[in-house]
TORPA-4810 file (N, C-alpha, C, O; in nm, 3 decimals):
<nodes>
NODE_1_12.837_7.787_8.456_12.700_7.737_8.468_12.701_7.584_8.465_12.803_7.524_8.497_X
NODE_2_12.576_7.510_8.421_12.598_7.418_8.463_12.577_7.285_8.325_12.494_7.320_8.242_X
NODE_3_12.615_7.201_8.310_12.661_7.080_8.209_12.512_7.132_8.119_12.547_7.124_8.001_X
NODE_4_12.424_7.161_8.121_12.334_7.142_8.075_12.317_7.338_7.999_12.285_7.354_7.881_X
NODE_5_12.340_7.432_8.073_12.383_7.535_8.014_12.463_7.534_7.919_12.424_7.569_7.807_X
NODE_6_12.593_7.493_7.942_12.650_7.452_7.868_12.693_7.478_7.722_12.787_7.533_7.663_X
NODE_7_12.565_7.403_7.686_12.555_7.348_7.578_12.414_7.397_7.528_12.341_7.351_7.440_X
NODE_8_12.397_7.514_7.621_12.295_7.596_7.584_12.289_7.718_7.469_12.393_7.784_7.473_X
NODE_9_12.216_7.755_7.391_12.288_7.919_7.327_12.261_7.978_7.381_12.189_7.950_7.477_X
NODE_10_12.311_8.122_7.349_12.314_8.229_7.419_12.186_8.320_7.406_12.184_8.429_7.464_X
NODE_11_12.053_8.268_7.312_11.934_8.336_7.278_11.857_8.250_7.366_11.742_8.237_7.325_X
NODE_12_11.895_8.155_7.529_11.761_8.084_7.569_11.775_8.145_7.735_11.874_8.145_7.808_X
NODE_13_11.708_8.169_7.747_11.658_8.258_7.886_11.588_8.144_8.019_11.469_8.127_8.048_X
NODE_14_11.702_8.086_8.075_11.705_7.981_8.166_11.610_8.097_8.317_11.639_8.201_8.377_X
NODE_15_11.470_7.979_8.319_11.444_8.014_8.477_11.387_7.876_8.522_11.310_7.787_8.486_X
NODE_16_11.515_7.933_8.675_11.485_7.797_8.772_11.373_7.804_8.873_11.371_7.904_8.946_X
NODE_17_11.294_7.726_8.885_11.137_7.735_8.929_11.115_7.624_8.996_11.168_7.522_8.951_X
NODE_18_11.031_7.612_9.123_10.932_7.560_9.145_10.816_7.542_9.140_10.751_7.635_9.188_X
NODE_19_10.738_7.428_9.088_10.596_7.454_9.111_10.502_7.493_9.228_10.381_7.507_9.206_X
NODE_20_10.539_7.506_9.317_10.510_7.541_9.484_10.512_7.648_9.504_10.461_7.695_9.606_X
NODE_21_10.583_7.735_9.393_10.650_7.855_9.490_10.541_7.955_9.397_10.532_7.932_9.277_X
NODE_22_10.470_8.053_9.452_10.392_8.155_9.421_10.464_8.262_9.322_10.404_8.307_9.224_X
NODE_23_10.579_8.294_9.348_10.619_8.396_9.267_10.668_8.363_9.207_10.745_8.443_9.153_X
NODE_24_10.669_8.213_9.156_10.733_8.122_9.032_10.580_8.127_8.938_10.576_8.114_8.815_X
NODE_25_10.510_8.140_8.990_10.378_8.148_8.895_10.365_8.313_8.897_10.314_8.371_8.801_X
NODE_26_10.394_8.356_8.965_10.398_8.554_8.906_10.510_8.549_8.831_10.538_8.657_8.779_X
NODE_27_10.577_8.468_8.809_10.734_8.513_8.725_10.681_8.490_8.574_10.717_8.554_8.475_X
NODE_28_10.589_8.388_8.576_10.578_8.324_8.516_10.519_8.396_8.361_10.561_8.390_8.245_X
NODE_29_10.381_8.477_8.438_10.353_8.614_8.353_10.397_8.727_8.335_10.342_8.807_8.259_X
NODE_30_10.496_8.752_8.397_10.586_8.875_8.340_10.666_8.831_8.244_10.697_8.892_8.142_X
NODE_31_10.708_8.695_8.286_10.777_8.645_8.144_10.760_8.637_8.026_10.844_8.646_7.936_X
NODE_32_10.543_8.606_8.014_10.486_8.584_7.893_10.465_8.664_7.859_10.463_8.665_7.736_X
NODE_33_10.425_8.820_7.942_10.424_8.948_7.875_10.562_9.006_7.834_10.569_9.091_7.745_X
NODE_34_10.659_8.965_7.891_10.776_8.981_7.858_10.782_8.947_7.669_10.775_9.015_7.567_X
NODE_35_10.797_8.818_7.700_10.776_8.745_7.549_10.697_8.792_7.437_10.736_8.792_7.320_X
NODE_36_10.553_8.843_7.491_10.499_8.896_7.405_10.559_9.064_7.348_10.586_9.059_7.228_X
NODE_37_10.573_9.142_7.384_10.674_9.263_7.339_10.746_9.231_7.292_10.786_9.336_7.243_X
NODE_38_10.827_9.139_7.249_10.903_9.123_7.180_10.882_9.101_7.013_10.776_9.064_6.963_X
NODE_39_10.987_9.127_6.950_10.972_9.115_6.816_11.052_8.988_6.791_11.019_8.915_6.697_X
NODE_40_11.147_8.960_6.862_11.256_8.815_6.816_11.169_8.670_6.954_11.176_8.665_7.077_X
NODE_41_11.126_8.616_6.894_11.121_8.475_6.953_11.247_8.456_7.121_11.370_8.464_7.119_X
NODE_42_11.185_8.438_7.205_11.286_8.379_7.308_11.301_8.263_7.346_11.202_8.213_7.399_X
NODE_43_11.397_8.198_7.338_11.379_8.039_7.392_11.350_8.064_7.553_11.400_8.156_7.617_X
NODE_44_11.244_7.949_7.615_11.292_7.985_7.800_11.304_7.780_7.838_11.226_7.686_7.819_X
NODE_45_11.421_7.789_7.886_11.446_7.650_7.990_11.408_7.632_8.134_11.477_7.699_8.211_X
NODE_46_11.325_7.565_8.184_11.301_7.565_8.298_11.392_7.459_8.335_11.418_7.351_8.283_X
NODE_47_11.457_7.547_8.489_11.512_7.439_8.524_11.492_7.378_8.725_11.509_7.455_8.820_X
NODE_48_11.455_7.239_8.739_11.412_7.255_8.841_11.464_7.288_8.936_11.587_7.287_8.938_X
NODE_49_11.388_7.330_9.054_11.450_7.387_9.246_11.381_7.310_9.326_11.262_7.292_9.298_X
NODE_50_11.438_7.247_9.442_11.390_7.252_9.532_11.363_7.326_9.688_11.433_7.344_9.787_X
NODE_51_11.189_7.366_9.641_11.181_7.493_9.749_11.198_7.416_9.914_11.234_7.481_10.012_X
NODE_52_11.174_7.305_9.917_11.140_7.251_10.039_11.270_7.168_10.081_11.282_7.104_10.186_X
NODE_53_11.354_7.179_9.990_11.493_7.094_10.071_11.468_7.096_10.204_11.434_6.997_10.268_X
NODE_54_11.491_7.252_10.265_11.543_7.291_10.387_11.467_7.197_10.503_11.501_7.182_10.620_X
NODE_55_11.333_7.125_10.418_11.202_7.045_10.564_11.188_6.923_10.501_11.086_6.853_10.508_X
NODE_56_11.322_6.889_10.421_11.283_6.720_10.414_11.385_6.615_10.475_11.504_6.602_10.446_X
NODE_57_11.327_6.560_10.544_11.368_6.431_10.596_11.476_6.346_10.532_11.483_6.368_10.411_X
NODE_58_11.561_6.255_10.577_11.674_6.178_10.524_11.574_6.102_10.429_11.631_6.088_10.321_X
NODE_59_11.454_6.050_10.426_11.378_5.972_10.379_11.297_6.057_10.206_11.213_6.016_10.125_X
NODE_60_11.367_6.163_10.215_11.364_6.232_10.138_11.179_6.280_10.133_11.135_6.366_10.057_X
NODE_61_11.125_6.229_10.195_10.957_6.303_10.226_11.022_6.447_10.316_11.126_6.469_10.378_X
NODE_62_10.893_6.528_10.282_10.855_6.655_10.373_10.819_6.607_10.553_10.731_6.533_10.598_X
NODE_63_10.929_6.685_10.624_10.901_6.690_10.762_10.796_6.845_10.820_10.863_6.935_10.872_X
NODE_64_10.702_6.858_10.814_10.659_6.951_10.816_10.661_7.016_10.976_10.616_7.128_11.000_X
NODE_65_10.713_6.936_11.070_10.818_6.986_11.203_10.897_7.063_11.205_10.913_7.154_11.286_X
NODE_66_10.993_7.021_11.057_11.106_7.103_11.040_11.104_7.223_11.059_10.997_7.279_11.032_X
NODE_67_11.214_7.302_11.109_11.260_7.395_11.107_11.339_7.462_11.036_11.462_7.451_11.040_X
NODE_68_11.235_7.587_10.921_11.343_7.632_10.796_11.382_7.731_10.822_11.477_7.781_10.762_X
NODE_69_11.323_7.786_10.914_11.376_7.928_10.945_11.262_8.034_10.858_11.289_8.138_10.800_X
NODE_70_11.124_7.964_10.874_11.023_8.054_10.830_10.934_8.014_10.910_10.867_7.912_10.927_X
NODE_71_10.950_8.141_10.968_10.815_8.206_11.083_10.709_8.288_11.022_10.721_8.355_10.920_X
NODE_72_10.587_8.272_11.109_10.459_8.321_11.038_10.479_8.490_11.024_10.382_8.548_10.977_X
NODE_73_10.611_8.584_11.065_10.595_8.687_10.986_10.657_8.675_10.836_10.640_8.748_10.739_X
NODE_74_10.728_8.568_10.850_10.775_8.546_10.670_10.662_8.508_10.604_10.648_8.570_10.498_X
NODE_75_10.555_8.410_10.634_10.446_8.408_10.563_10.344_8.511_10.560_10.285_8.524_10.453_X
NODE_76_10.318_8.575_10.639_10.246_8.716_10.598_10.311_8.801_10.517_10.231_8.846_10.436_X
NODE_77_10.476_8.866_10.495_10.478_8.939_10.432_10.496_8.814_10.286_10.487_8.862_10.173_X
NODE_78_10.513_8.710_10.295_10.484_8.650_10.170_10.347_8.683_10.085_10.325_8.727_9.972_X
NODE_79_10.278_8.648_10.179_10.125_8.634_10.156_10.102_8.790_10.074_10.085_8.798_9.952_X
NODE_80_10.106_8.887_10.149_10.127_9.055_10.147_10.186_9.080_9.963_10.148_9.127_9.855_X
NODE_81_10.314_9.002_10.036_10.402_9.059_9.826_10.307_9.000_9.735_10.263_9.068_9.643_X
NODE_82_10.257_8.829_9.757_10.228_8.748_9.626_10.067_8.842_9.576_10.019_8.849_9.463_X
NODE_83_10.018_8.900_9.700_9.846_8.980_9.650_9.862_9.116_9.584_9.783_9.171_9.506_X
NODE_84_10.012_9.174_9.642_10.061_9.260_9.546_10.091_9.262_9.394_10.036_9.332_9.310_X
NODE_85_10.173_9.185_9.380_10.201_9.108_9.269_10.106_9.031_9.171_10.132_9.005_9.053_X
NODE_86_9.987_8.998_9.242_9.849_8.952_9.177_9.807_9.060_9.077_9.807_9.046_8.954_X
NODE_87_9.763_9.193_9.159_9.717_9.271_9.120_9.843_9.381_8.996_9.810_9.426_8.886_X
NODE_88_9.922_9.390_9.036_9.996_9.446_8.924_9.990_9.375_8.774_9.980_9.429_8.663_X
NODE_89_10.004_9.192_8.820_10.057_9.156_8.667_9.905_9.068_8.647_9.907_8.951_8.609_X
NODE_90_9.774_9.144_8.678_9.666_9.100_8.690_9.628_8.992_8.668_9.563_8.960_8.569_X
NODE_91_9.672_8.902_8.777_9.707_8.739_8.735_9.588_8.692_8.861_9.583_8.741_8.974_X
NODE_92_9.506_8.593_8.812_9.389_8.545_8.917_9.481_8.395_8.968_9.548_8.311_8.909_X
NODE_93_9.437_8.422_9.125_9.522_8.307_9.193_9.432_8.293_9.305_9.398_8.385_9.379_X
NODE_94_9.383_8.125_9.315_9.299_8.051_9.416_9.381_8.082_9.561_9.331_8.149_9.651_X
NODE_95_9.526_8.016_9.567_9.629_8.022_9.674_9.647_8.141_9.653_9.597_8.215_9.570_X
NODE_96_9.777_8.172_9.793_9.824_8.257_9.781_10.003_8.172_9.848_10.119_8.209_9.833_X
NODE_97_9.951_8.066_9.910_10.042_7.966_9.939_10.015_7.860_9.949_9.899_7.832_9.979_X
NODE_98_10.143_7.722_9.920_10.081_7.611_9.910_10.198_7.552_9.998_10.292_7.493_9.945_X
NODE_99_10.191_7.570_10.135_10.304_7.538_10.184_10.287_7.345_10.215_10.390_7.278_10.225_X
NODE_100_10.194_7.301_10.223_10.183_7.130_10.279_10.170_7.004_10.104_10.123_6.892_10.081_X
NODE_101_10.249_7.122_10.013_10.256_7.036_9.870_10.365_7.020_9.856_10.453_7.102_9.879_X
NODE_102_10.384_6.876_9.800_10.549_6.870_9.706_10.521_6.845_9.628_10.423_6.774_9.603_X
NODE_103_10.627_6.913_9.525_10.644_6.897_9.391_10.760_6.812_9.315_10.794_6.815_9.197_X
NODE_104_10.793_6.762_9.388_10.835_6.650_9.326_10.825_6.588_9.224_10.882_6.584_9.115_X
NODE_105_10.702_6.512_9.299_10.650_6.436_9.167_10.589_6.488_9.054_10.547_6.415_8.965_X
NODE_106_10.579_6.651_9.049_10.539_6.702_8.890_10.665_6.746_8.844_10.686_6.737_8.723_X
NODE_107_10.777_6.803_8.938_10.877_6.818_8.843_10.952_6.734_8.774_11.018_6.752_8.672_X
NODE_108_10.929_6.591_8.873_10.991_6.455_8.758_10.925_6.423_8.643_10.976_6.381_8.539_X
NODE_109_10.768_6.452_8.675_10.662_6.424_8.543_10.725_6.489_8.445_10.769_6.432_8.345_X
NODE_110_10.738_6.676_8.478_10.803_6.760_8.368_10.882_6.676_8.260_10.868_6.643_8.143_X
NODE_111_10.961_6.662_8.349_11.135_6.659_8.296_11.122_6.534_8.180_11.172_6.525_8.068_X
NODE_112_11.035_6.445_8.256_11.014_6.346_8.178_10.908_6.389_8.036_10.930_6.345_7.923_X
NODE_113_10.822_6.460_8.061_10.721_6.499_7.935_10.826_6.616_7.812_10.811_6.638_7.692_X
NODE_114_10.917_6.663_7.902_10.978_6.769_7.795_11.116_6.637_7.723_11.179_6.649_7.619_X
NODE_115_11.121_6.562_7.790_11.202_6.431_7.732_11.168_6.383_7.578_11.210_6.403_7.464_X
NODE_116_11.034_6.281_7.666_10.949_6.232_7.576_10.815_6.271_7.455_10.774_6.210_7.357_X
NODE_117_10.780_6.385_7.512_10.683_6.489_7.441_10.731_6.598_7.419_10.662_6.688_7.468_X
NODE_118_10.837_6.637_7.357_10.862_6.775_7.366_10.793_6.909_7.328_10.811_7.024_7.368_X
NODE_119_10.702_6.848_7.229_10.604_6.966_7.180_10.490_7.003_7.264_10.431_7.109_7.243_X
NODE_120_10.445_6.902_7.385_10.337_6.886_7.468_10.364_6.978_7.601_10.278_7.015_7.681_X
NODE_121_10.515_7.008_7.606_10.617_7.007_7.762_10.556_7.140_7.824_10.515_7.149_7.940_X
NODE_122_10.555_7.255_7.715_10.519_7.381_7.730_10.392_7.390_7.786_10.380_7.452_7.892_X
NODE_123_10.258_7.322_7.713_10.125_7.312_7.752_10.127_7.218_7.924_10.073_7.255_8.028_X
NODE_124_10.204_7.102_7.901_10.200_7.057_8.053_10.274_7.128_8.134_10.220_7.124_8.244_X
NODE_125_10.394_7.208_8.139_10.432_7.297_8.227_10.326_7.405_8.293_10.314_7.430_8.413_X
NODE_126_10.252_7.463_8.181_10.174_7.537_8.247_10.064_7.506_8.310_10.003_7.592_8.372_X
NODE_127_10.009_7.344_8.301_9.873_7.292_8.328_9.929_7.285_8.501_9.870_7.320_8.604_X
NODE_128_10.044_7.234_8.486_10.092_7.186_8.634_10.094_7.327_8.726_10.055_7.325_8.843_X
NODE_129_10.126_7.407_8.683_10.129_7.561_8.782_9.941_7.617_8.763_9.901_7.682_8.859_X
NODE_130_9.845_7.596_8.660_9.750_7.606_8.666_9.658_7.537_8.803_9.582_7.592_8.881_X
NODE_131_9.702_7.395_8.792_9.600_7.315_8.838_9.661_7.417_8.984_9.603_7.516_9.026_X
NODE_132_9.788_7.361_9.040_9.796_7.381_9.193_9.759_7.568_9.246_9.722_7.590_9.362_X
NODE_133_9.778_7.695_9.136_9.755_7.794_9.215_9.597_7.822_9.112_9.533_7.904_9.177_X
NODE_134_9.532_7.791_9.008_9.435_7.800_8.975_9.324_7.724_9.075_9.237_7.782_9.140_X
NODE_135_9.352_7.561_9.070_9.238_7.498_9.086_9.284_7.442_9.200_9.210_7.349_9.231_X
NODE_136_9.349_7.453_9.256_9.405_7.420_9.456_9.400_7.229_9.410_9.315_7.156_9.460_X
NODE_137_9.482_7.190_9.331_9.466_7.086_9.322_9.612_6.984_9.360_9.724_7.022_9.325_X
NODE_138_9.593_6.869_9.427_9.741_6.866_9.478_9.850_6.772_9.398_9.876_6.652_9.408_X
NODE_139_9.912_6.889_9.302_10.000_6.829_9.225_10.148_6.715_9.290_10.227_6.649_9.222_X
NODE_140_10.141_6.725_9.400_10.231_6.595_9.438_10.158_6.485_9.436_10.223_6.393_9.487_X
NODE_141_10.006_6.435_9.384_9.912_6.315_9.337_9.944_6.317_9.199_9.953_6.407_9.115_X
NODE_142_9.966_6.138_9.199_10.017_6.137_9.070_9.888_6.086_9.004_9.909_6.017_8.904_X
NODE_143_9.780_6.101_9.033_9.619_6.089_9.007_9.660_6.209_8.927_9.722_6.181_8.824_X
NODE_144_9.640_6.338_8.953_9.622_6.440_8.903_9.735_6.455_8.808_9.698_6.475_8.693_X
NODE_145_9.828_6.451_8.822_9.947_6.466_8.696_9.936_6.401_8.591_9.980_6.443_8.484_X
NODE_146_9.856_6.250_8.608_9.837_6.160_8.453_9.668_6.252_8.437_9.645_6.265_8.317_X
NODE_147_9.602_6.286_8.486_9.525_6.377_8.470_9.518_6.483_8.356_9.435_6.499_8.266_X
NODE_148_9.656_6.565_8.394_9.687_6.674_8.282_9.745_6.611_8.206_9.715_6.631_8.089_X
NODE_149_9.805_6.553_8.223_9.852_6.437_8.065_9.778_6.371_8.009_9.815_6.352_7.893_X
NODE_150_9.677_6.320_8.037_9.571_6.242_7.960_9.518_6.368_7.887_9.477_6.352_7.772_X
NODE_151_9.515_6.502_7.947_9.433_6.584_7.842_9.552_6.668_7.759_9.537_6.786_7.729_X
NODE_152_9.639_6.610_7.735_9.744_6.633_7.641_9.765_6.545_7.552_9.836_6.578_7.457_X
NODE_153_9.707_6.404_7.558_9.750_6.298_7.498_9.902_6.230_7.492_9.953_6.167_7.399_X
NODE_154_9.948_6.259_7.601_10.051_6.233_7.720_10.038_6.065_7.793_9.966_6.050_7.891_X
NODE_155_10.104_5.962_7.741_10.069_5.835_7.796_10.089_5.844_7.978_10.190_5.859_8.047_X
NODE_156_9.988_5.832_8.002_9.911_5.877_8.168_10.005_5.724_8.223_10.052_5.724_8.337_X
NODE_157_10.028_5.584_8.117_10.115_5.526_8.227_10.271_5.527_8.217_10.349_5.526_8.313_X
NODE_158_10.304_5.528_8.085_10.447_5.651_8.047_10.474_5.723_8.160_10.576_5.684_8.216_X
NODE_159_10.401_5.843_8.230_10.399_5.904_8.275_10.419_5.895_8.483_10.452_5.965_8.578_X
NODE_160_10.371_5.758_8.450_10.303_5.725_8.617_10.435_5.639_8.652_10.486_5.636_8.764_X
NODE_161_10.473_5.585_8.560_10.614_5.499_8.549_10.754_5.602_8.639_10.828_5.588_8.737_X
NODE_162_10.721_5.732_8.505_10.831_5.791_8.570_10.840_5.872_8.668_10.942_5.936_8.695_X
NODE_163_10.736_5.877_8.729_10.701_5.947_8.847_10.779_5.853_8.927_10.881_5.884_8.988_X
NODE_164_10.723_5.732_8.922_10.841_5.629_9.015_10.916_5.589_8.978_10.965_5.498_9.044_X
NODE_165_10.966_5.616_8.880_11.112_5.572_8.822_11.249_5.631_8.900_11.287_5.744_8.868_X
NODE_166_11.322_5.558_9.002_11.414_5.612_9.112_11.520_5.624_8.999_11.557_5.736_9.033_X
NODE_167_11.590_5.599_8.902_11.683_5.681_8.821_11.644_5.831_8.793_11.723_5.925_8.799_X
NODE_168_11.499_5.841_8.760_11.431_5.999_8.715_11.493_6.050_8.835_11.574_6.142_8.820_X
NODE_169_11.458_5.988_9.004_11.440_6.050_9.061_11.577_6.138_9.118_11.585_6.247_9.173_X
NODE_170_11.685_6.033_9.073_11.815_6.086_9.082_11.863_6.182_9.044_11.931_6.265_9.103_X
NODE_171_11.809_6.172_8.878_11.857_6.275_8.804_11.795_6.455_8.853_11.854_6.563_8.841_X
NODE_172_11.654_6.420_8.909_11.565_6.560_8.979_11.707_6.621_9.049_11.766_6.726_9.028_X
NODE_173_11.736_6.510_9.141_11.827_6.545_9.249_11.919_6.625_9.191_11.929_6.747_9.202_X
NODE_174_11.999_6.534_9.117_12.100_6.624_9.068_12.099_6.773_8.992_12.196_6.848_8.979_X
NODE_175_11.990_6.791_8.954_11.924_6.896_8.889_11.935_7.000_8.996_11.992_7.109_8.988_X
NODE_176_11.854_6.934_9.127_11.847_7.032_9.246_12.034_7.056_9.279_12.078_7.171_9.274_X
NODE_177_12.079_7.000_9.294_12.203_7.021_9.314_12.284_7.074_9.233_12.364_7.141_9.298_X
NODE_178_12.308_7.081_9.108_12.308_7.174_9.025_12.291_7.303_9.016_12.365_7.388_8.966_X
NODE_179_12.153_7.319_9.087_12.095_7.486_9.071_12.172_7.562_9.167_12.197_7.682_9.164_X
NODE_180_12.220_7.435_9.292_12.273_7.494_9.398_12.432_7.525_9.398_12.474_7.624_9.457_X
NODE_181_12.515_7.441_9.333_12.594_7.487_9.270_12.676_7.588_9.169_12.795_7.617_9.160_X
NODE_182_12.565_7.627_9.099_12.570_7.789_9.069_12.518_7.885_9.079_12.495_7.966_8.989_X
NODE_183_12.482_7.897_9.232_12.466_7.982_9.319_12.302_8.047_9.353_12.254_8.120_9.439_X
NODE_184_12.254_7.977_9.238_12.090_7.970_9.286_12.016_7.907_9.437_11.986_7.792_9.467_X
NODE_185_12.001_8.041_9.516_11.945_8.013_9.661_11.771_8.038_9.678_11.705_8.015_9.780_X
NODE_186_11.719_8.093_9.542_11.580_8.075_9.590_11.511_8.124_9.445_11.589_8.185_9.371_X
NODE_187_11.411_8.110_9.408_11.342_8.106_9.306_11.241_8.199_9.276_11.192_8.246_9.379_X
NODE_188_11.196_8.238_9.181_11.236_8.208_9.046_11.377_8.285_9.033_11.385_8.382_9.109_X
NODE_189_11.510_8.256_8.937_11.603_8.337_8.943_11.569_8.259_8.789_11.519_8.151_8.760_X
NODE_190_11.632_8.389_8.696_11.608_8.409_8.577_11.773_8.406_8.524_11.825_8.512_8.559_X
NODE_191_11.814_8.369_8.492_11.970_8.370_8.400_11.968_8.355_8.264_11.902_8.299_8.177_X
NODE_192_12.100_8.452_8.280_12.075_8.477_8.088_12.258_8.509_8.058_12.313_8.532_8.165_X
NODE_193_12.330_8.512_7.968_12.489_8.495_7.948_12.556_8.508_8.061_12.659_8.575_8.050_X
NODE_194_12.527_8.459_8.190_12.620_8.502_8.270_12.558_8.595_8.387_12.604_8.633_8.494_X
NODE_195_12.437_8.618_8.324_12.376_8.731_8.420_12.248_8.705_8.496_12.193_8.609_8.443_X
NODE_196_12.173_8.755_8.607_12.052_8.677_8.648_12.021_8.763_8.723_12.109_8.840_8.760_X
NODE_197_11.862_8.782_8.778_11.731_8.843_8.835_11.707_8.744_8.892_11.712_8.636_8.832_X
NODE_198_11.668_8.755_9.049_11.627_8.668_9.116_11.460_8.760_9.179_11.446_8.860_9.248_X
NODE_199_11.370_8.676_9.120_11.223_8.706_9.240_11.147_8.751_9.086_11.194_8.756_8.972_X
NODE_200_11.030_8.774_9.130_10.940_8.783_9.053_10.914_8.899_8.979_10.813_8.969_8.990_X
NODE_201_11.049_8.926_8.871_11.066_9.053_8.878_10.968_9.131_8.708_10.941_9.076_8.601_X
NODE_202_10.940_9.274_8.760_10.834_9.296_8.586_10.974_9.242_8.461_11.090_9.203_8.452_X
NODE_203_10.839_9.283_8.377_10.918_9.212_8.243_11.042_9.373_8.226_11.163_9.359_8.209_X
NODE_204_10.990_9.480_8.233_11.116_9.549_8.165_11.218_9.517_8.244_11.323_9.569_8.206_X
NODE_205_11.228_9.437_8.361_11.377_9.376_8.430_11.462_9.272_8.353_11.584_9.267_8.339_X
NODE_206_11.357_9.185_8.303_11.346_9.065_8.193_11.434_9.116_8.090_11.534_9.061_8.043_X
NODE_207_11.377_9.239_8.058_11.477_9.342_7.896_11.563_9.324_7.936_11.640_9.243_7.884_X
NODE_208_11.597_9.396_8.061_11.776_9.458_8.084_11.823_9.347_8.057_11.900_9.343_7.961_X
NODE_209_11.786_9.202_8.143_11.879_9.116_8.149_11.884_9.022_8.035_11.961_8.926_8.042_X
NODE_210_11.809_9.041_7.928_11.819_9.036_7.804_11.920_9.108_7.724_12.033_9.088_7.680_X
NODE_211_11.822_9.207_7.724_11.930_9.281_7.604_11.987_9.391_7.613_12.029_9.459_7.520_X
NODE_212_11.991_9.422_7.770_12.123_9.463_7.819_12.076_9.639_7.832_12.158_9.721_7.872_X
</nodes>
């Protein structure tokens, strides 16, 4: 796994996520119902992905020309699974896709708030997947990201800093490269000692790959 696993224990339940990606926000509540059945506490690490590599430019912006190799029957049966998936893990969702957002700039915000705020990281992780499939709001504005941090008590220019801070932005990178290096090709994938669930899977999948 990877430098940062590592040095992980073996009781923290790593999922790699995007904020973009729909069944990273359905993963998201099977996880918490997951969590909740439980009797022992679970640690969970998010760790970031990038869903949009495949359509960005040398300039590192979104080419939305690009060609990822998703045609509009991949977005219908997308569309199809994520309303499925609504209704099972009875989760209310504005989108159903947010294909013309990057997340970028909230997953650097993250990384940076679980840095510097660590007790805050959990509440802003979830504000950031709230705002964009709750309130269709476009979390690649870094308007809106010191937004949810101001209502965390989250320094909004702390925050705006490291959004443009090109070392943060390195380190994202390497993060993304990382995920790709041990063999994570699409998200949410859930890893746990060695073992991993990839997609938005119910929580008793969550068990197995827990506790076996």
């Amino acid at each position: 796994m990877s430098h940062d696993a590592a040095t992980r224990q073996s009781e923290t339940l790593t999922m790699y996520a995007d904020y973009v990606c729909p069944f990273c926000y359905l993963g998201e509540a099977s996880l918490e119902r997951y969590r909740s059945e439980r009797d022992e506490p679970l640690d969970v690490e998010w760790h970031p992905f990038d869903l949009r590599a495949g359509k960005r430019g040398p300039d590192g912006e979104i080419d939305t020309d690009a060609d990822d190799g998703k045609d509009e029957d991949y977005y219908a049966q997308a569309r199809e699974n994520v309303e499925r998936l609504q209704a099972e893990y009875d989760v209310e969702m504005s989108l159903t896709l947010a294909t013309d957002v990057d997340s970028k700039p909230a997953q650097q915000a993250a990384l940076f708030v679980r840095e510097r705020y660590p007790e805050q990281f959990e509440e802003f992780h979830e504000a950031v997947f709230d705002a964009l499939w709750q309130d269709e709001r476009d979390i690649g504005d870094s308007d809106v990201l010191a937004d949810l941090a101001d209502g965390l008590d989250i320094s909004t220019d702390e925050l705006r800093e490291a959004v443009e801070d090109p070392e943060r932005e390195a380190d994202l990178e390497a993060r993304f490269a990382d995920a790709q290096q041990v063999g994570v090709t699409g998200v949410p994938t859930f890893a746990y000692d060695g073992h991993a669930a990839r997609g938005a899977v119910p929580p008793e999948h969550l068990r197995r790959l827990v506790e076996g």
